[in-house]
N, C-alpha and C positions, 0 to 999 in steps of 0.2 A: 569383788563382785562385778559383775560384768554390766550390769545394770548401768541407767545414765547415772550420773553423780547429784547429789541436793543441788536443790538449783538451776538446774541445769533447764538452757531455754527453750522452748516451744513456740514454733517448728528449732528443729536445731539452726543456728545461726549462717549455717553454710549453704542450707539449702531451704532459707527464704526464697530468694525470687523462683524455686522451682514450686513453692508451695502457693504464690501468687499467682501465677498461672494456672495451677491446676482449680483454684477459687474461682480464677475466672471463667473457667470452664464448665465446672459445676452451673454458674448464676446460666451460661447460655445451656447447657446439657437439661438444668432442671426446667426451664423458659420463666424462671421467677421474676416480675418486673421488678419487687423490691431488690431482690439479688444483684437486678444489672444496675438499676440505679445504685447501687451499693460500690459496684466493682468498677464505673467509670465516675459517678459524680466527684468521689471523694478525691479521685487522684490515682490511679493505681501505676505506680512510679515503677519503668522499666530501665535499667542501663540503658540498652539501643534511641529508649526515647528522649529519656535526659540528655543525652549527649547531641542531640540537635535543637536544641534551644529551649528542654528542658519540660516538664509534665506537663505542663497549665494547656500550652498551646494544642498538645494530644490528646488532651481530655474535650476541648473545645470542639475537636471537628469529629467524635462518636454524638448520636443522638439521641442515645441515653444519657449520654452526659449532662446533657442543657439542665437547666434547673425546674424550667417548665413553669413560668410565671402568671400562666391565664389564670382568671378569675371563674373559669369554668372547670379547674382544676387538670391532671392528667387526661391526655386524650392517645397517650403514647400505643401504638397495639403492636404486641410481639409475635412474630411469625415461627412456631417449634418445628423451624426446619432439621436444627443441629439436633434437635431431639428423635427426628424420623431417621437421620445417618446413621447415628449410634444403636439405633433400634435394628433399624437394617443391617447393620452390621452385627448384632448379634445372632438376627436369624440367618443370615444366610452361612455362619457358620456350626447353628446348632438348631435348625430349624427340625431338623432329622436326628435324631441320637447318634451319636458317632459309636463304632464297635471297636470293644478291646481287645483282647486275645490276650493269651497267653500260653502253650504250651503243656498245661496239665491237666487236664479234667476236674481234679477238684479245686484246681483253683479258680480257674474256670467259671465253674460253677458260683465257688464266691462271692468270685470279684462280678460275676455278672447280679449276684444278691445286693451286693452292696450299693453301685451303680443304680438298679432299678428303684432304691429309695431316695428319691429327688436331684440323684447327684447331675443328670440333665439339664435341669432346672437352672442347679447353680452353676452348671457352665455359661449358657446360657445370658442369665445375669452377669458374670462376671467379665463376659466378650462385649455384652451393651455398657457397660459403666468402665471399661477399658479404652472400647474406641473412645470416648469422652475424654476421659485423662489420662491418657497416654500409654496405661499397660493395667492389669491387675496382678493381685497376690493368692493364691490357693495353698493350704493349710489342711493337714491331715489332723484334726480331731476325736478324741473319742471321748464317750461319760457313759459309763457303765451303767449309768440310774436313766439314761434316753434311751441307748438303743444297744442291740449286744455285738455290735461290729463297728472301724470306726468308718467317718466317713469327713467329705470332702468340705471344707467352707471358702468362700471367698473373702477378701479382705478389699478393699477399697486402696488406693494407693496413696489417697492422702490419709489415709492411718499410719504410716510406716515410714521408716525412716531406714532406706535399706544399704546394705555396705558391698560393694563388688570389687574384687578379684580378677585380671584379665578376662573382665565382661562379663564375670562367673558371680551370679549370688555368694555371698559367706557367709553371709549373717542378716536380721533386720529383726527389726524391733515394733512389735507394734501397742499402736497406744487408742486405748478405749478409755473415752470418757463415760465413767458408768454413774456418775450424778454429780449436780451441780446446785453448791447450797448459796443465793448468793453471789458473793467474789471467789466464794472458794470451787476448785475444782476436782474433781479426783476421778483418776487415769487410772486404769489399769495395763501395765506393762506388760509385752509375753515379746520374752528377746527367744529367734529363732540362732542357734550356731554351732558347731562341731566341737568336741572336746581333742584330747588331744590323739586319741586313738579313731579318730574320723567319725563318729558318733554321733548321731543329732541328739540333741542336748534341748531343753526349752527351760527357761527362767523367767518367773513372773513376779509382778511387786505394784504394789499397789501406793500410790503417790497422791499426795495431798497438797495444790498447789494454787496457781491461779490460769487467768485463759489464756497467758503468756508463760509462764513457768511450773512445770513441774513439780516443784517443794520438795516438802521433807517426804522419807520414803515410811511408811506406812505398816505393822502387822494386814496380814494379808486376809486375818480371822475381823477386821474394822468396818469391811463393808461387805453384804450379804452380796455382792457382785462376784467377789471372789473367795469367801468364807471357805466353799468346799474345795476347794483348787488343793490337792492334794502335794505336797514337794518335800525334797529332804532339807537338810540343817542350814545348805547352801542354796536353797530355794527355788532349785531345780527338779527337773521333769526329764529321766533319762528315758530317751524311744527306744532301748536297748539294739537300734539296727544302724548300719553304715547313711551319712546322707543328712542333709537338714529335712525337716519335717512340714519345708515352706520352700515353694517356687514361684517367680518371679517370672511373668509372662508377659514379652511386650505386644505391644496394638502392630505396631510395625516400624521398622528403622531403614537407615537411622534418623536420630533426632539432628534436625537441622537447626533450633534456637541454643541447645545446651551443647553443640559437639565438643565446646571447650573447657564443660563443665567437670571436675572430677566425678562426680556423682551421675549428672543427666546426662550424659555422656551413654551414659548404660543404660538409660531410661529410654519406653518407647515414646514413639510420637502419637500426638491426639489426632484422631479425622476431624477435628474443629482448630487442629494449629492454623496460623495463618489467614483463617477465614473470619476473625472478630469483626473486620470494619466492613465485611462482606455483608453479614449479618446484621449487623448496625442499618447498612444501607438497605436491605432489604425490608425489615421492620419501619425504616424512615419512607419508604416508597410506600406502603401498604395502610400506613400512619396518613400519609397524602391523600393517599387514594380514596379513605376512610373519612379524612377530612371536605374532600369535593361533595362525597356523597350528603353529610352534613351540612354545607352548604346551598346543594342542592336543590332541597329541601322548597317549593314553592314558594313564598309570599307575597304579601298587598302592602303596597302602600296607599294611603285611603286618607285624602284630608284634611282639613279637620270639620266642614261642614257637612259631609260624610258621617259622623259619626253624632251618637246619640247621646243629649245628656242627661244623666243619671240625676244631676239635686246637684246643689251648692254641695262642694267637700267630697261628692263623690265619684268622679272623674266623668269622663266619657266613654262610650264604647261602640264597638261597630256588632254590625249585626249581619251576618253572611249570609245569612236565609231572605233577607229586606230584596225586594226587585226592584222599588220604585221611591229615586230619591229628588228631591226639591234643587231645582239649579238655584243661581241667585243673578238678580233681572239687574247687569251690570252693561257697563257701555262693552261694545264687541273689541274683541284686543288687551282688554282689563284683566287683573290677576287671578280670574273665576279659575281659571284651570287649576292652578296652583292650589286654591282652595276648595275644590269640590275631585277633583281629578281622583278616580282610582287606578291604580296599576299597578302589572305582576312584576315580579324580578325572582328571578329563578338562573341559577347560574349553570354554566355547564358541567360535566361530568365528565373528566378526560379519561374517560374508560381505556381506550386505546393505548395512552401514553402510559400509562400506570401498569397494565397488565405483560405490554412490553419489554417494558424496564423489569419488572418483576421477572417475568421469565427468563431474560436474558440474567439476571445476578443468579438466579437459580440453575441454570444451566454451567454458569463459572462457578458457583459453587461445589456442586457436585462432582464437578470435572477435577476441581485443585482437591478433593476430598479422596477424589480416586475412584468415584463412579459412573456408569451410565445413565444416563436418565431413566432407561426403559426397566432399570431397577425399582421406580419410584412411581410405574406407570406409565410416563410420556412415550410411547412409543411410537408414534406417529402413524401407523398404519390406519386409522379409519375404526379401530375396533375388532377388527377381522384377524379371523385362529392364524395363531403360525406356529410352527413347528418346534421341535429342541434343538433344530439346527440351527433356526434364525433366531430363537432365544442368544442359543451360545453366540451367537455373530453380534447381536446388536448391545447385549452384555458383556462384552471382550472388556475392556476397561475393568469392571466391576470384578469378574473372574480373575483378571490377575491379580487385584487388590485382596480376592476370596484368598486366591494361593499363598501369598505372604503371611495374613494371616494364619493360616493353618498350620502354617512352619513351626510358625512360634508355638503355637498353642499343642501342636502333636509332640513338639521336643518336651514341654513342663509336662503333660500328662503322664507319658508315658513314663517320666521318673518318679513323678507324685503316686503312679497308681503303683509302682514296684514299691513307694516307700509304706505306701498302706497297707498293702496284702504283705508286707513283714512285721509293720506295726500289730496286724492282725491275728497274726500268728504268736507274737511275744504275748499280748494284749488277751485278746481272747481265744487262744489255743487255736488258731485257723491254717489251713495248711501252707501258708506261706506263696512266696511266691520263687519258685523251681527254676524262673528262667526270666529273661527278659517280657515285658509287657511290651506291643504294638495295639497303636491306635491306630485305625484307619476312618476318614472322612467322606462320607456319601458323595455322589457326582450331585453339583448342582443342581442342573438342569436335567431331568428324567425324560426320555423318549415316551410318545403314548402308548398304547395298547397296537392302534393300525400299525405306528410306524416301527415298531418292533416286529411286528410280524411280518412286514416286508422287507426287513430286513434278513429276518430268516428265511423266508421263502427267495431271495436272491444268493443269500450262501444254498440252500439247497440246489438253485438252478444250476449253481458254478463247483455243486457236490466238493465243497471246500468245507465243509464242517458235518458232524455223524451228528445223528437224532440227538444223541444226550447231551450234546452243548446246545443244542439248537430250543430244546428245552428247557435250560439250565440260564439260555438268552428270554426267553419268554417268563419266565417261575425264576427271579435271580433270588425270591423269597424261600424259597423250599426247600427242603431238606432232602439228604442225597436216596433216603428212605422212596419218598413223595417223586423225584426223579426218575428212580427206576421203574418203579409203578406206572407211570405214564407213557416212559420208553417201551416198556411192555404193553401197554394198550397199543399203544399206536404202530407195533411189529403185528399187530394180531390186527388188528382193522386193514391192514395197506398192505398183508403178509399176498402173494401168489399164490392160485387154487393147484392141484396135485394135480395134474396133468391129467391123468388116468378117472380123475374122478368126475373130467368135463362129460358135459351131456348127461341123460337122463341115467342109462347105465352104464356110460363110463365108455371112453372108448380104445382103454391099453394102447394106448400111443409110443408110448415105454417101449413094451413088447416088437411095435408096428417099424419101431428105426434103430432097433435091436440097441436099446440101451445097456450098457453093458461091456457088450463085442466091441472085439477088435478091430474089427470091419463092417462098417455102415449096412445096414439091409438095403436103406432107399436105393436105388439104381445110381450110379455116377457117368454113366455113357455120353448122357446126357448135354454132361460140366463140358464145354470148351478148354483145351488147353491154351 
């Protein structure tokens, strides 16, 4: 059985430190301060680290790390920058629905049925919790008691445990934990892989173990998680079509901490690799900044004949509202001031240092991340409209970062949606899919209304382009219906009057320069040779 074996440990033993990583991602992607305390106080022990004198020392200089021993308790504050990337990085690839295609009409028609039920959504998802840790997984499902077609889910990549083939998905396995009684645990298993006639195959198995291991493997009828999970004798789920039933999508490559790893090696990179201590510091600078303002804070110091006493046992107190207080009738130069003296102390507020520093690690941040700032709004112009051309210009950075992305994610689509409009068709009698599937990805950045239409009014000066692109540039929404219609309006509004029919009865003009003949009527005596 292809399944993992009893026993068998969690994460798999091979690709621990890829599953520490992606923990620590999660604690900065989710901004949980228990999380980051979690992921630096304890130690999070890396080869690269150990090997220069070892974790203590590296745990030392993050400031999440510290233990944080005030008696005023945590004052630490977390800045969800790595949370706005990853965010940003979802919409700017799926902020707009991306278009399928396909070749047939009625499938066409399907696969655009199917799509329009959230599967946006879960792209969407799956590009924000990608760029976070380093890629995701998408999965054709169906349950005939939800919905009557199948449709798309995402998986998280620290669910799986995936196997690759000359950089080629083959297999992976993923593991849900569907309850936890206890120390005990129980996972439910769904290994995606090819039989031996190229098939996609799914096998599921429900395990009962602990938060480190897997255990004994389970009836699958044990826990109402997967009760209804329907398989034959060998516990499998045949898709009856060519192809796994699960594609593996990375954020962007390659991965520069794993390239030696047999596994991460195929794995994408996060837009938070590299930036932990980035972050750190910017949280510790804002943490600062946070603290000045605390300090800040006015106060008095106020002597102790200044203040008023309450009774035997019951202290003294001052009174801020009091204008007028009793000095004491001492020689001149004597300790009265010390004893009667009030005075402020109010510290300063390095606004300036703090916001500088801040911008400056935000600016390096985004930059090693792979964006622009003016992704994030800093655009520096003043506020003032600009164009889609100075969008593109000052988002360059961010734009190539968009195109890499989209590689990855048009290649897994476009096979995941061929594998579903077949699942579709085996499944619930749907017409299949006839031919290849293409995705194509919206332009980023949309020209406006003006600048489109000056744009076509300069091809019509240069009579480089005919009415029906020129409309087709203006309405890229419309249908070729809606196009013609228009083209036709606007032959009829800008059309030439009939010559014969100018003035009040017409003045046969035709007639008048013998349209027609062979030979002009008007006079030519006239023409110079």
């Amino acid at each position: 059985m292809p399944l993992p074996l009893v026993g068998t440990a969690w994460p798999p033993e091979d690709q621990r430190p890829i599953f520490q990583r992606l923990n620590e991602w999660q604690a900065w992607w989710s901004g949980d301060p228990d999380a980051l305390r979690k992921a630096y106080a304890g130690g999070t022990q890396r080869p690269s680290l150990a090997a220069r004198g070892g974790v203590a020392g590296a745990v030392k200089r993050f400031f999440w790390g510290e233990s944080g021993t005030s008696r005023q308790g945590s004052t630490k504050l977390h800045v969800p920058l790595a949370a706005d990337i990853c965010q940003a990085s979802g919409d700017l690839l799926f902020a707009e629905p991306v278009k399928a295609t396909v070749d047939n009409d009625k499938a066409q028609e399907r696969l655009d049925e199917i799509l329009a039920d959230g599967a946006h959504s879960t792209f969407t998802t799956a590009a924000e919790i990608g760029a976070a840790l380093g890629g995701t997984f998408l999965r054709v499902v169906w349950d005939e008691s939800v919905t009557d077609h199948p449709f798309i889910d995402s998986v998280d990549a620290d669910y799986a445990a995936p196997e690759f083939k000359w950089s080629r998905l083959q297999a992976v396995t993923f593991y849900f934990i569907v309850e936890t009684r206890g120390q005990v645990v129980f996972r439910h298993a769904e290994r995606h892989e090819l039989d031996a006639n190229g098939q996609g195959v799914v096998y599921h198995g429900l395990y009962e173990g602990t938060a480190s291991e897997l255990g004994r493997l389970a009836p699958l009828t044990d826990h109402r998680a997967t009760e209804g999970i329907v398989v034959d004798a060998e516990g499998k789920v045949d898709t009856g079509t060519p192809g796994l039933a699960a594609v593996y999508i990375p954020n962007v490559l390659p991965n520069r901490a794993w390239r030696k790893h047999p596994v991460g090696r195929n794995l994408g990179r996060s837009d938070l690799d590299q930036l932990e201590p980035l972050f750190d510091a910017l949280d510790e600078v804002y943490a600062s900044w946070m603290r000045d303002i605390r300090l800040g804070k006015a106060r008095i110091l106020a002597g102790s004949t200044a203040l008023e006493d309450n009774g035997l046992g019951q202290g003294a107190t001052f009174d801020l509202d009091r204008e007028v207080y009793e000095g004491l009738n001492v020689a001149p130069g004597a300790a009265k001031d010390d004893a009667l003296a009030i005075s402020q102390v109010q510290f300063a507020i390095r606004y300036e240092e703090h916001l500088e520093t801040a911008k400056e690690l935000t600016r390096l941040i985004l930059r090693t991340a792979g964006y622009s700032a003016a992704t994030f709004g800093d655009t520096g112009d003043g506020g003032g409209a600009v164009t889609a051309s100075e969008v593109h210009s000052r988002d360059r950075r961010t734009t190539l970062t968009r195109g890499r992305k989209e590689r990855h994610f048009r290649t897994g689509l476009e096979r995941l949606l061929a594998k579903l409009l077949d699942i579709d068709r085996i499944v619930f009698n749907g017409p299949g899919a006839p031919g290849p599937v293409t995705v194509e990805f919206p332009d980023g950045a949309q020209d406006s209304s003006l600048e489109t239409a000056q744009t076509v009014q300069a091809l019509y000066s240069a009579q480089s382009a005919s009415t029906q692109v020129r409309v087709q540039m203006m309405h890229p929404d419309w249908d070729q219906a809606d196009i013609d219609e228009e083209v036709g309006r606007i032959m009829s509004e800008f059309s030439l009057s009939d010559p014969d029919t100018i003035g009040s009865n017409g003045f046969n003009l035709s007639g008048q320069f013998g349209q027609g003949d062979e030979e002009p009527s008007f006079p030519t005596d006239s023409i110079e040779s």
